[in-house]
N, C-alpha and C positions, 0 to 999 in steps of 0.2 A: 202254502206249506204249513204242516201243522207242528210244532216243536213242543215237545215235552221232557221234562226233567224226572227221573226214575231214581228217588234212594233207595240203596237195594241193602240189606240186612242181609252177610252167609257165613258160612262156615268159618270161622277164623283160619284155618286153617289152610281152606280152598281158596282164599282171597286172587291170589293172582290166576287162580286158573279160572274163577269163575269169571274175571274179568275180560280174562283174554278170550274168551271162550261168549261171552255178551258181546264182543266189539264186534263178532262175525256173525253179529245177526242184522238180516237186510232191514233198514232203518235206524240202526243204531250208530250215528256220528261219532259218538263220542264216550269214551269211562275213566274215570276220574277215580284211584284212590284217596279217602278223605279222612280226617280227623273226624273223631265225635262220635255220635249214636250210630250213623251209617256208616257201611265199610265202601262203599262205593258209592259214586252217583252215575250215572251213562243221561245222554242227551239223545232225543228218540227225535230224526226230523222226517216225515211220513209227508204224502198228499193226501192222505184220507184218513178216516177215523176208523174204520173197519183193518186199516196196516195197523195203524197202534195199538189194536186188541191185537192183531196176529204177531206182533215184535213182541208185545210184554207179555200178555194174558196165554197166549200158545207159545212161545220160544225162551224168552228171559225166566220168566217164572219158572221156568220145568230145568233150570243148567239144574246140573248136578252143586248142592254146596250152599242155592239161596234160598236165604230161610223168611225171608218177608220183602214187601217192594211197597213202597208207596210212590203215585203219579202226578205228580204236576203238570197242569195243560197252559202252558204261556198264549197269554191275550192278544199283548204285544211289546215288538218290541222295543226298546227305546234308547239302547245305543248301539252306533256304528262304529264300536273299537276294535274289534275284532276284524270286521271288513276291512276297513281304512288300513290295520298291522298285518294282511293277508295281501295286499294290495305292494306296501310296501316293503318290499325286499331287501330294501340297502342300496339299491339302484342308485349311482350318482348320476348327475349326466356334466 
C-alpha cells in the first residue's frame, strides 16, 4: 500500500467544498482542514503508483477552488496509534 500526504493550497473561499469534494475521490482516505500555509492536507492510500497520479495529478488537482498541491510519499511507517485507537472501541469485557 502506498500512502501519501497531499497539501493542497485553494480558494479560501471554496475550502469546505473543495474538501468535501477531494474526500470522494477513489484513494483519497482522508482531509483534514489545517492551520498554516496549507488550507487542507488529504491522505492518499493507493496500491500503485499509476492510482496516485490518477487521485492527485487527474482528479484532486482539477476540483474546482485548488490552487496548488504539493505530495508526500511515506517510506514507512512507524506507529501503530491509530490501529491499536481503531481496534479499540470502548469494549469492556
Amino acid at each position: 500500500m502506498i500512502t501519501a500526504f497531499v497539501l493542497i493550497q485553494t480558494d479560501s473561499a471554496r475550502i469546505p467544498e473543495c474538501a468535501e469534494e477531494i474526500s470522494e475521490i477513489e484513494g483519497i482516505s482522508e482531509v483534514y482542514s489545517v492551520t498554516g500555509e496549507w488550507d487542507l492536507i488529504a491522505i492518499a492510500r493507493v496500491r500503485r503508483h499509476e492510482d496516485l497520479a490518477d487521485a492527485i495529478a487527474n482528479r484532486l488537482s482539477k476540483v474546482n477552488g485548488v490552487i496548488g498541491t504539493t505530495t508526500q510519499i511515506a517510506f514507512r511507517a512507524y506507529s501503530k496509534h491509530d490501529l491499536d485507537a481503531a481496534f479499540s472501541l470502548g469494549f469492556d469485557s
